[in-house]
N, CA, C and O atoms as CSV, one atom per row, in Angstrom:
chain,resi,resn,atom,element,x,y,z
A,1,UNK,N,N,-48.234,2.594,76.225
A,1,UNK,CA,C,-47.689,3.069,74.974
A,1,UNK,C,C,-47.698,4.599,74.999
A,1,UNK,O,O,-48.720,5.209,75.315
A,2,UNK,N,N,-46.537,5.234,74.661
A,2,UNK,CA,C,-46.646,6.438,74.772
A,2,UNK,C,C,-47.264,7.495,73.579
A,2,UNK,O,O,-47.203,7.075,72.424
A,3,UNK,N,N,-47.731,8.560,73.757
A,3,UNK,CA,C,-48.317,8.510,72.849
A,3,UNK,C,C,-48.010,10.549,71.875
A,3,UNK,O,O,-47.870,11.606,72.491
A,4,UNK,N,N,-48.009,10.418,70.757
A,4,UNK,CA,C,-46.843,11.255,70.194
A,4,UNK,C,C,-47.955,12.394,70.812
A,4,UNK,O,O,-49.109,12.344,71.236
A,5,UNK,N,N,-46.902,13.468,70.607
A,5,UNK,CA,C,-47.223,14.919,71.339
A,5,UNK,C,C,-47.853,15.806,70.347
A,5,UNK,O,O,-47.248,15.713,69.279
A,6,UNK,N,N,-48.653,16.474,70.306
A,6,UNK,CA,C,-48.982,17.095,68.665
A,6,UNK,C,C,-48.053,18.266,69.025
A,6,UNK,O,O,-47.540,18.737,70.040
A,7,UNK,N,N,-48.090,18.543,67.514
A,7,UNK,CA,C,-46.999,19.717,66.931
A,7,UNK,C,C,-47.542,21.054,67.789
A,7,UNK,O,O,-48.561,20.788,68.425
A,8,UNK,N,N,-47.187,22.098,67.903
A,8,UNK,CA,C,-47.262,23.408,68.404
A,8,UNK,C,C,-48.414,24.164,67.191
A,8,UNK,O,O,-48.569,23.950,65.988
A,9,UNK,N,N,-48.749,24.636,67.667
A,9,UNK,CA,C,-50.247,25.512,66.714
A,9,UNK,C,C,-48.980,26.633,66.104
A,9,UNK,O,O,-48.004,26.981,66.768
A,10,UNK,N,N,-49.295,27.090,64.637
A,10,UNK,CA,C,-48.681,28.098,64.119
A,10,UNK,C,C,-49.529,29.563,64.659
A,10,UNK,O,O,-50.746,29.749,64.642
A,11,UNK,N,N,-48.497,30.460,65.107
A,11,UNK,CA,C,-49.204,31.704,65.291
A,11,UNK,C,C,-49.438,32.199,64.773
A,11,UNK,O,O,-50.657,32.143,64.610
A,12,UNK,N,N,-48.774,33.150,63.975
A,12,UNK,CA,C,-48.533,33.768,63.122
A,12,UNK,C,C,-49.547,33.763,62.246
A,12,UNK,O,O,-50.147,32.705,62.432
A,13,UNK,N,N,-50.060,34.376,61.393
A,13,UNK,CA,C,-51.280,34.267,59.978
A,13,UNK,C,C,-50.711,33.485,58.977
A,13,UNK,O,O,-51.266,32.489,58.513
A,14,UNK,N,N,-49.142,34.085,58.473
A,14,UNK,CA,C,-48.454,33.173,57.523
A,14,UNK,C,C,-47.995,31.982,58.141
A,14,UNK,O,O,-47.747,31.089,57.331
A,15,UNK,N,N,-47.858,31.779,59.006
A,15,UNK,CA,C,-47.082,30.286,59.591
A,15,UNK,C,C,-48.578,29.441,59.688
A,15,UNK,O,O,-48.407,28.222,59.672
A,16,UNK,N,N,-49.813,29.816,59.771
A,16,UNK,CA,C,-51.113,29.375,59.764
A,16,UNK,C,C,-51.421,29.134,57.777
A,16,UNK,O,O,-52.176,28.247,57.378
A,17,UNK,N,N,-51.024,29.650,57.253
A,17,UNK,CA,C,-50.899,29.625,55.667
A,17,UNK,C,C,-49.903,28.827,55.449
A,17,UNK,O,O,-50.081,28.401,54.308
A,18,UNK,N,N,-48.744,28.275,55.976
A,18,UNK,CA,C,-48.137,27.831,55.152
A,18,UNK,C,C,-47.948,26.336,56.083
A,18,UNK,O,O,-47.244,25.415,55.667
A,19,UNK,N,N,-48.560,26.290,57.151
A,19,UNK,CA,C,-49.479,24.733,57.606
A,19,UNK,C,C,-49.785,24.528,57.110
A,19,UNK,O,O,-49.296,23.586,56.485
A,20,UNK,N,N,-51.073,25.137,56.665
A,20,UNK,CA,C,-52.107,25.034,55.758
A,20,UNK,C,C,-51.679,24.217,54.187
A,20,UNK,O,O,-51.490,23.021,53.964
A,21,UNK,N,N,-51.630,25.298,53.350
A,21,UNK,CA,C,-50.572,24.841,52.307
A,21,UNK,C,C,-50.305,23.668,52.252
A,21,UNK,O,O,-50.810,22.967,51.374
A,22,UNK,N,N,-49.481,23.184,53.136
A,22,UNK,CA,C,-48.249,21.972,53.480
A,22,UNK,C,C,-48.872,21.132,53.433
A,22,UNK,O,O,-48.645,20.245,52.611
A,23,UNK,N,N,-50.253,21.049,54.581
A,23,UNK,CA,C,-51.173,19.945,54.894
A,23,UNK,C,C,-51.988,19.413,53.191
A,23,UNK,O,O,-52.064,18.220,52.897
A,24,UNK,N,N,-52.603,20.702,52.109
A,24,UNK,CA,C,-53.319,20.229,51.213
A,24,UNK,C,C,-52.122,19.353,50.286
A,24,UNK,O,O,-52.256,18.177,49.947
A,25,UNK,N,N,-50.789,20.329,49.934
A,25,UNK,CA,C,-49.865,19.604,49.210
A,25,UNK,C,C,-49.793,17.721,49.638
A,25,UNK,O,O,-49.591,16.686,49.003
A,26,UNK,N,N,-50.038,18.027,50.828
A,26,UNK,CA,C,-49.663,16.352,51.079
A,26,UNK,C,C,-51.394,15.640,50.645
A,26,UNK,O,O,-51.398,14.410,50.606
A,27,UNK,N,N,-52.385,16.142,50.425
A,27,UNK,CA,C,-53.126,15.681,49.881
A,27,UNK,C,C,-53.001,15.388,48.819
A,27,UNK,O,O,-53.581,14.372,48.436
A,28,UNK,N,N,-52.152,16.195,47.850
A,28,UNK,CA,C,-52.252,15.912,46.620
A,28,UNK,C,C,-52.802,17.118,45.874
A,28,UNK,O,O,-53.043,17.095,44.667
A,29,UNK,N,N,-52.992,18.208,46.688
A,29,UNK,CA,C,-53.433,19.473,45.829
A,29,UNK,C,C,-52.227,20.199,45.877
A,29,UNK,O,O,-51.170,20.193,46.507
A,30,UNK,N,N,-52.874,20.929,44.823
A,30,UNK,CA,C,-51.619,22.110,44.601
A,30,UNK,C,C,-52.522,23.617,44.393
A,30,UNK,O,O,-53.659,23.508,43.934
A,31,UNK,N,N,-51.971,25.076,44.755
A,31,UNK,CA,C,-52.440,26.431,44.356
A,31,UNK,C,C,-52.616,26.607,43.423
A,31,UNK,O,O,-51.573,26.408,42.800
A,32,UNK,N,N,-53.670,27.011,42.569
A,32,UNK,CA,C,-53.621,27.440,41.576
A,32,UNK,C,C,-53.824,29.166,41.498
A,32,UNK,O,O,-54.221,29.437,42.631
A,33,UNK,N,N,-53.768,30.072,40.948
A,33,UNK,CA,C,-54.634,31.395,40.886
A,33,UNK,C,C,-55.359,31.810,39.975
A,33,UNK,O,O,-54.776,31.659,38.902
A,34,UNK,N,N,-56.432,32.301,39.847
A,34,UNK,CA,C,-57.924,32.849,38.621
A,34,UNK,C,C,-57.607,34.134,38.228
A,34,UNK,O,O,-57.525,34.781,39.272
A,35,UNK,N,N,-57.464,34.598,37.618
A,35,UNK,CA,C,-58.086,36.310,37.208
A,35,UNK,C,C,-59.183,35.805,36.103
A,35,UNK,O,O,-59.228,34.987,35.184
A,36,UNK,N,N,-60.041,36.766,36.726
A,36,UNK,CA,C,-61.391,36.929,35.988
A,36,UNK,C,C,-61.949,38.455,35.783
A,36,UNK,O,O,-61.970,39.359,36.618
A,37,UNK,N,N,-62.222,38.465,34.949
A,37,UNK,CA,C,-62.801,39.928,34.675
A,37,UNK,C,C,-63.249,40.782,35.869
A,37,UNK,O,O,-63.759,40.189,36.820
A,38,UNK,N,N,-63.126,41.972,35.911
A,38,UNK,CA,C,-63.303,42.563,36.760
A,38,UNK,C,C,-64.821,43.302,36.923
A,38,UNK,O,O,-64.703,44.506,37.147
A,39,UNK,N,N,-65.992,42.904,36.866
A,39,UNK,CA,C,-66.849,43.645,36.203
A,39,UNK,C,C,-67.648,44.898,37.118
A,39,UNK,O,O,-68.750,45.391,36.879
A,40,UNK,N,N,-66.652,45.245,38.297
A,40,UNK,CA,C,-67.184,46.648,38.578
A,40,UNK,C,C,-66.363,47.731,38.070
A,40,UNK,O,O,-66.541,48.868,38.506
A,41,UNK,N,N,-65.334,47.451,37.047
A,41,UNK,CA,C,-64.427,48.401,36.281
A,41,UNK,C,C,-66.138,48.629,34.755
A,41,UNK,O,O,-66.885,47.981,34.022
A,42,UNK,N,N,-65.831,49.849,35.139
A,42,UNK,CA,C,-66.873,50.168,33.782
A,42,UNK,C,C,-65.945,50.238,31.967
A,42,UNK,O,O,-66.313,50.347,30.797
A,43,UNK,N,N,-65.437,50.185,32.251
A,43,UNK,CA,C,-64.108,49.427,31.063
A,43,UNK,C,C,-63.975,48.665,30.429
A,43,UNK,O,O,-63.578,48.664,29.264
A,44,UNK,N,N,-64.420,47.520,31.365
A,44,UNK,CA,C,-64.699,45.884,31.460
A,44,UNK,C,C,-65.741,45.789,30.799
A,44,UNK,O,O,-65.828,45.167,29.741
A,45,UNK,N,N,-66.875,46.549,31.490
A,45,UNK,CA,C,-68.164,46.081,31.328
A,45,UNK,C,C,-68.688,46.670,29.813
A,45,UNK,O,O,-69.669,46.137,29.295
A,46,UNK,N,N,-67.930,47.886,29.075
A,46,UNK,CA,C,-68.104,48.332,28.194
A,46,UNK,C,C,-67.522,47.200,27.443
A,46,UNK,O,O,-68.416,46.503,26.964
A,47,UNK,N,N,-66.307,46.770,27.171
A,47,UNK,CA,C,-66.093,45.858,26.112
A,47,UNK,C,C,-66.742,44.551,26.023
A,47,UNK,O,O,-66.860,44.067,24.898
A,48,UNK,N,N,-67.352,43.652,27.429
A,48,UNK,CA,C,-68.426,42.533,27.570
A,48,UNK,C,C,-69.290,43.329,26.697
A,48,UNK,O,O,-69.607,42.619,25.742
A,49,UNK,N,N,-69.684,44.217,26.630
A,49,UNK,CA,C,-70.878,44.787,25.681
A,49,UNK,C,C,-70.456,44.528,24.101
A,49,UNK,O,O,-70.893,43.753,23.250
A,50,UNK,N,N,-69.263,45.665,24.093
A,50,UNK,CA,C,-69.297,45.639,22.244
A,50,UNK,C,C,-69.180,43.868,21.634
A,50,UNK,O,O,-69.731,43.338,20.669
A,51,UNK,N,N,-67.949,43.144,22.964
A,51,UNK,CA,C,-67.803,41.804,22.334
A,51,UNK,C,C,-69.285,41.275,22.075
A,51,UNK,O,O,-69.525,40.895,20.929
A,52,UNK,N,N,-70.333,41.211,23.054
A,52,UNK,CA,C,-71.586,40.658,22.502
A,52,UNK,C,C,-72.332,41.300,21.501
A,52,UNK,O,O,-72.814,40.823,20.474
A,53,UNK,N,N,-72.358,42.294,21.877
A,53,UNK,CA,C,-73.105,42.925,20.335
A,53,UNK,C,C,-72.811,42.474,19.259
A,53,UNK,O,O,-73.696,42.185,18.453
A,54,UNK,N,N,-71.008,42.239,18.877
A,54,UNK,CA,C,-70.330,41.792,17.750
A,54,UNK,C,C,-71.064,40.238,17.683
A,54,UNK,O,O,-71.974,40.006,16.887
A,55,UNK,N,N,-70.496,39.149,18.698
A,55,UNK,CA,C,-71.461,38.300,18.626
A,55,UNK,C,C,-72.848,38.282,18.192
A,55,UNK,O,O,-73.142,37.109,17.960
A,56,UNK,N,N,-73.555,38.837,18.040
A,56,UNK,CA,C,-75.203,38.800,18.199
A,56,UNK,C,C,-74.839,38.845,16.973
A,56,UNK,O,O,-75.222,37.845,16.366
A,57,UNK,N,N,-74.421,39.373,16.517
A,57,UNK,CA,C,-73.930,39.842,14.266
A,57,UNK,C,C,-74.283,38.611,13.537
A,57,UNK,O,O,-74.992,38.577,12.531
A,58,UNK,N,N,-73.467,37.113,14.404
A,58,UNK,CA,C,-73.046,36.078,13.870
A,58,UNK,C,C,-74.138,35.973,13.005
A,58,UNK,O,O,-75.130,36.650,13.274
A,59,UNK,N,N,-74.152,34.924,11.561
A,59,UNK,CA,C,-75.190,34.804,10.749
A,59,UNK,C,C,-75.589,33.744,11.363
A,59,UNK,O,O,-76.805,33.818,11.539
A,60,UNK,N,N,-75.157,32.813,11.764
A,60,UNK,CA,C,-75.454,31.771,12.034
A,60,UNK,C,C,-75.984,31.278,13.843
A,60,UNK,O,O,-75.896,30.215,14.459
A,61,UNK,N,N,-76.365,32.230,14.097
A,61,UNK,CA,C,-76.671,32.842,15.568
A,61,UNK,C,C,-78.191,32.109,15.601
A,61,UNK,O,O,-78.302,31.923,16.813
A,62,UNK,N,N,-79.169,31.692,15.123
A,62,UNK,CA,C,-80.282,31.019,15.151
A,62,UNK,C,C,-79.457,29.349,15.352
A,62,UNK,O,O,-79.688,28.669,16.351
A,63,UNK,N,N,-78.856,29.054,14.653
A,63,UNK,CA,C,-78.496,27.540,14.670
A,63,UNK,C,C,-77.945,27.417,15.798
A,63,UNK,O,O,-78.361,26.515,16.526
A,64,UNK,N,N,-76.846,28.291,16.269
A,64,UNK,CA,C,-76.245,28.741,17.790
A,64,UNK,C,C,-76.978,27.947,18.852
A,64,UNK,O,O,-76.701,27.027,19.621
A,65,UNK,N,N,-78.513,29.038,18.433
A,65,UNK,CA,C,-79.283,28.901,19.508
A,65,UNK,C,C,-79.746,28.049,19.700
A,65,UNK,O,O,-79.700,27.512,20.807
A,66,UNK,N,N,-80.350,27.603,18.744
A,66,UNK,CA,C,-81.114,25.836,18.352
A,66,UNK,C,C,-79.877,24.550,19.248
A,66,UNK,O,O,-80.099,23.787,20.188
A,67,UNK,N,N,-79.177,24.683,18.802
A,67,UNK,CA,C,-77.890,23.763,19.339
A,67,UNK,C,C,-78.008,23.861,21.019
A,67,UNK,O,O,-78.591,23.001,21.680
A,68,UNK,N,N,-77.271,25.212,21.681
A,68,UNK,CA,C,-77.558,25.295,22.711
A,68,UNK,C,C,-78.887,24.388,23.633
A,68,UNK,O,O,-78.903,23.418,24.391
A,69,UNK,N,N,-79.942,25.359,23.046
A,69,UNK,CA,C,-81.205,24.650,23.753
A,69,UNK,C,C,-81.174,23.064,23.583
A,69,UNK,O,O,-81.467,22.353,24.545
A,70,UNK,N,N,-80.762,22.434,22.168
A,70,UNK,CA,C,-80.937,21.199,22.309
A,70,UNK,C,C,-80.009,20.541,23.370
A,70,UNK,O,O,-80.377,19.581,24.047
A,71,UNK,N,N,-78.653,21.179,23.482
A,71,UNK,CA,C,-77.921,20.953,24.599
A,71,UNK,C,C,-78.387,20.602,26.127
A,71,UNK,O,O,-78.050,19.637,26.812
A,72,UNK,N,N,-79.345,21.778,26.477
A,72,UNK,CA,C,-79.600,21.734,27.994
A,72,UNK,C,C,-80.415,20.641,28.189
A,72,UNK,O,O,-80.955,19.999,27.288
A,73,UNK,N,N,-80.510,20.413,29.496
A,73,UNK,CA,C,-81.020,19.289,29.912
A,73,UNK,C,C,-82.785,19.914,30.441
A,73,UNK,O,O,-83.174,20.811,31.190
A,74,UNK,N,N,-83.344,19.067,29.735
A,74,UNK,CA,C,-84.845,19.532,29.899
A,74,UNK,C,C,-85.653,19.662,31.409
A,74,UNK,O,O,-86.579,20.387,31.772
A,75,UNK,N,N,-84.884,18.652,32.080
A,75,UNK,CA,C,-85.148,19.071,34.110
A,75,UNK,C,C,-84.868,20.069,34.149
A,75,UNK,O,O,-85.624,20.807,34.781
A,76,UNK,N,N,-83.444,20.774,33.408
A,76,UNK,CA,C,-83.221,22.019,34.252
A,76,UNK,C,C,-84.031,23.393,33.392
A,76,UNK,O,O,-83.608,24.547,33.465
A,77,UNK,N,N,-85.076,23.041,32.708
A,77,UNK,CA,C,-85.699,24.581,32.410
A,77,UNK,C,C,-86.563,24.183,33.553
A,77,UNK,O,O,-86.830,23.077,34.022
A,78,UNK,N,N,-86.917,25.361,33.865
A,78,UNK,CA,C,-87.884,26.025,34.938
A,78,UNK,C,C,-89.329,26.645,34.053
A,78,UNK,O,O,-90.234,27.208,34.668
């Protein structure tokens, strides 16, 4: 029985990316892309500040907390 020849290796970086690619699509995945804060911009890191500070204001920031903790799962405190 003869037996099939495999395909040629992509050289290229993009022809290695878009194997790639090809191969997950046929899994059933697809690309997605993230942006996430940038937090070595000091810009960033200034407004993560004021937004929490503003947070911390909340009146209701004890019940917050109460909730939370009752949330976590008691294995995972340390």
């Amino acid at each position: 029985m003869p037996t099939k020849p495999k395909p040629e290796r992509p050289r290229t970086a993009s022809e290695r990316m878009r194997a790639r690619r090809k191969r997950l699509r046929r899994q059933g995945l697809r690309p997605v892309q993230h942006w996430v804060p940038d937090l070595r911009d000091p810009k960033v890191r200034t407004e993560i500040r004021r937004e929490a500070a503003e947070l911390a204001k909340h009146p209701d920031n004890a019940a917050i907390d109460d909730w939370i903790e009752a949330a976590i799962d008691p294995r995972d405190r340390s």
